[in-house]
N, C-alpha and C positions, 0 to 999 in steps of 0.2 A: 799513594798520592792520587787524586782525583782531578783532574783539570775544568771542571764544571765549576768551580772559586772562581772564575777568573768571568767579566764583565767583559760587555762589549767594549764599552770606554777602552779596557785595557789592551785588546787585541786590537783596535785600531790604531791607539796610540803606539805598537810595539810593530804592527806592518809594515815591512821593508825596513827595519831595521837591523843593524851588523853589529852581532856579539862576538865577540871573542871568549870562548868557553873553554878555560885552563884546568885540566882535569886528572890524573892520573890514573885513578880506579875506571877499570871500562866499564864496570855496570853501572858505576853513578856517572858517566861520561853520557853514558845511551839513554840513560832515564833523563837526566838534565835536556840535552837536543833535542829528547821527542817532547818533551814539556814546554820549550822554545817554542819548537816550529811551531807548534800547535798554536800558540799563540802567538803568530807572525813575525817571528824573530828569524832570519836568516844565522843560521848557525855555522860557524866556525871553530874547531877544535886542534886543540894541542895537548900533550901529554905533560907536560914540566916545563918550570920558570924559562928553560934559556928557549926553549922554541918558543915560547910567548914572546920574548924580549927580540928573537931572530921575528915573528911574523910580525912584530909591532916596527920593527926596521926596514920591513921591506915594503915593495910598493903596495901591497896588500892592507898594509896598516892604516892606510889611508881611508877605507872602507870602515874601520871600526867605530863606530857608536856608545859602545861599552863594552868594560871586560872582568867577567867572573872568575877570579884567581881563588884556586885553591892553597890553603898555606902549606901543609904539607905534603912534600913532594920530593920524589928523588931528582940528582945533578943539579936544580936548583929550588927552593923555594920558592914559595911566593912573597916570602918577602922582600928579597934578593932579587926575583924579578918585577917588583913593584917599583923599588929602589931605580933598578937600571932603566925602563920606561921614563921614570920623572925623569930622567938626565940627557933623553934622548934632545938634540939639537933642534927639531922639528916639533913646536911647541904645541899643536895642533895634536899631535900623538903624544906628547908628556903629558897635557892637562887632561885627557881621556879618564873617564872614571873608571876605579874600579873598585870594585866589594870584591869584596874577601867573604869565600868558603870555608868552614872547619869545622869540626869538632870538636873543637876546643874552645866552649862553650863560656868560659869565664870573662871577669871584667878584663881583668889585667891580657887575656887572648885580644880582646876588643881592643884595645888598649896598644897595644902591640901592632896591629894591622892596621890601625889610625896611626901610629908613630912610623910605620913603613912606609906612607905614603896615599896607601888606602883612603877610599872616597866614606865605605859606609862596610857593613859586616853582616852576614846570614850565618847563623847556625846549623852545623847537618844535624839532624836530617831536617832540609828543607822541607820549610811549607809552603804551600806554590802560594797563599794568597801574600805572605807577608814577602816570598820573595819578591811579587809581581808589585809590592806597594813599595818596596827597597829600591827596584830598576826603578819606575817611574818616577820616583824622590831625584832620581841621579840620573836620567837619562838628560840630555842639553839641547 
């Protein structure tokens, strides 16, 4: 993955902004954050659904701007934690976007993460231009 795709336009628009980056694999964890920052995103990570749904509860959640869920995951999905976010009582953190990560690259996968709750969808392996046109589509 190259991070030279990516325009000015986009690193200003993404400066000082709070991801939430839900990930389980650590090597697609570390490649995702260092592709953030690079392009001005303050990164925050968690390994599986319910720590996303615990940091989107706590007073930390307040800080997020968007959030990158991957669907498959151990202890919780991403769908399950997409689900429990929309429900949270604090509508400022339920209407928070999020796209969905996976590998599972079909309609009906898309389709699925749209009927989760899910704002918008990237396919691994990501390509940083079309993720970087994904976030900006859905950033608020």
């Amino acid at each position: 993955m190259k991070t030279k795709d990516k325009t000015i336009l986009e690193v200003e628009a993404f400066k000082g902004k709070e991801i939430l980056l839900v990930e389980d694999v650590e090597l697609n964890r570390e490649i995702a954050e260092t592709i953030l920052t690079e392009a001005g995103f303050h990164v925050n990570s968690v390994e599986d659904g319910k720590q996303a749904v615990n940091y989107m509860e706590s007073e930390k959640g307040n800080m997020i701007d968007l959030i990158l869920m991957d669907v498959l995951m151990p202890v919780m999905d991403g769908y399950e934690a997409t689900q429990k976010i929309r429900q949270l009582e604090d509508k400022t953190k339920a209407d928070i976007p999020i796209i969905a990560m996976t590998a599972n690259a079909f309609e009906e996968d898309r389709q699925a993460a749209l009927a989760a709750g899910m704002d918008d969808y990237v396919a691994k392996p990501v390509e940083i231009s079309e993720l970087f046109r994904t976030i900006m589509k859905n950033l608020k």
